[in-house]
C-alpha positions, 0 to 999 in steps of 0.5 A: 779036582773039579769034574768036568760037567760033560755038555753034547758039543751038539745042541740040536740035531734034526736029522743029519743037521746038527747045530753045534753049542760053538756056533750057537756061541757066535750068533749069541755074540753078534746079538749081544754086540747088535744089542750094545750097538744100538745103546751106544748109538744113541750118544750125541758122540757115536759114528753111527746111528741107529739105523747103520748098526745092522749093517755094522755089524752083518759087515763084522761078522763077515769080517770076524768068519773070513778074518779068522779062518783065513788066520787060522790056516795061516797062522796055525795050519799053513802046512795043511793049507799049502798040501790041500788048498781046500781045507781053507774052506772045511769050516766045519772041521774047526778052526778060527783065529782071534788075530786073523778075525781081527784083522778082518774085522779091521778091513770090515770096518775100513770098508764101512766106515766109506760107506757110511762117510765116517772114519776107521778111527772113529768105527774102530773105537765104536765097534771095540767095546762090543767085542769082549762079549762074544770072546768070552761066549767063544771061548765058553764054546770052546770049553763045552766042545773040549777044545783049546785046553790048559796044561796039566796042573795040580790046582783044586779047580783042574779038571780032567776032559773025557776027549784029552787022550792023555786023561790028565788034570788040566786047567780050563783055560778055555774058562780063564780066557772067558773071564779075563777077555769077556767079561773083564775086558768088556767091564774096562772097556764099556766104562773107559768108553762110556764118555768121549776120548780121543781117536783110536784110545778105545781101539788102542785099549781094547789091543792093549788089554787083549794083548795081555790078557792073551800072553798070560793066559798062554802060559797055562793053556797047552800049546797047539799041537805041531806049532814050535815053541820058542825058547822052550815057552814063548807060544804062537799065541804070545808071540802074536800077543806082542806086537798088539800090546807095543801097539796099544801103548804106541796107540794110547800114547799117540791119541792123548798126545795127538788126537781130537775127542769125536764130535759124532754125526748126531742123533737129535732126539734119539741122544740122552737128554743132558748131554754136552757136545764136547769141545773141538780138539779138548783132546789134544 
């Protein structure tokens, strides 16, 4: 087995202040997505120009913290939230939700597509492709505080983590969700979305390949503790997978079938040089 290298969860500590690697993970994610924004920006194509992307993406990470605390105590700790109502807002004891901060990301982006008179759609599938990045960080976060780790194993890369009571070989999980909905998610993305498509299709995508990448890595990651698990192996996590990977395929299928490539709002002298605006409805 491989030895875990033991990293302090703690970064930086000025007196009683301390500033957790996990949250230094999240800010490195909306950076990178600030800084992928303003690239993608400049296509003829894009929702949104340069001069919006700050505001996209402080209205994100307002919807990514509310989205997946609030999915968190719902989806995985309701009993705790209905005995003390107010543990909704211990954030500091941990605890976030992918699928709540994705449903808050959604309502983020409905509420800034109106104010910046474009549509969900079309900020949905600009705001897909800088997601994975910060995944994967998260997730890396996840690995140094030695949290949401993978169920005992005997393969040569498993590892025992100090602060596992039972001190059994386990899978890093935590390192296998990095790769496949970071790194690898983004690669598919960032290239399928490179050239216009059709209306929702990056959006459709991003559900589609999150959904499995998250249902087969289930299967390896231990299951959170006082959660059931149906049918001695179907986890929380995989059933909410489900439904986001039936609706990326309905969604793909739809917006080959049905929907425009995007005109964009223009961006003059900031598009690249050469580009041609595509045609009206060529993706239907």
């Amino acid at each position: 087995m491989l030895t875990y290298p033991e990293i302090n969860p703690v970064a930086l500590a000025i007196g009683p202040l301390k500033i957790h690697w996990y949250g230094l993970m999240y800010l490195a994610g909306f950076a990178a997505a600030w800084w992928l924004a303003m690239r993608r920006a400049a296509k003829p194509w894009s929702p949104v120009i340069k001069s919006e992307v700050e505001d996209l993406i402080l209205f994100c990470a307002i919807g990514v913290v509310v989205g997946g605390r609030l999915g968190y105590m719902f989806f995985y700790n309701f009993h705790e939230l209905i005995a003390h109502p107010l543990s909704l807002f211990k954030v500091w004891e941990g605890g976030m939700s992918f699928h709540g901060g994705l449903i808050g990301v959604m309502v983020a982006a409905t509420l800034y597509a109106r104010k910046i008179g474009t549509t969900f759609p079309s900020l949905i599938d600009f705001v897909a492709p800088l997601v994975p990045i910060g995944l994967g960080l998260g997730r890396i976060g996840n690995f140094i505080g030695q949290e949401l780790w993978g169920r005992e194993t005997d393969v040569p890369w498993g590892m025992v983590f100090p602060r596992d009571p039972a001190q059994l070989v386990r899978h890093p999980s935590q390192l296998y969700q990095a790769f496949l909905e970071g790194l690898v998610l983004f690669l598919v993305l960032w290239i399928f979305s490179s050239k216009p498509r059709p209306r929702l299709a990056v959006g459709g995508m991003f559900i589609l390949f999150y959904g499995i990448f998250r249902f087969l890595v289930e299967f390896v990651r231990q299951p959170d503790v006082g959660i059931p698990v149906m049918f001695g192996w179907l986890t929380r996590g995989q059933l909410l997978s489900l439904p986001m990977i039936a609706a990326g395929i309905i969604i793909l299928v739809w917006s080959y079938r049905t929907q425009p490539l995007p005109e964009g709002r223009g961006q003059g002298e900031e598009a690249d040089s050469g580009t041609v605006e595509p045609q009206k409805g060529a993706g239907k």
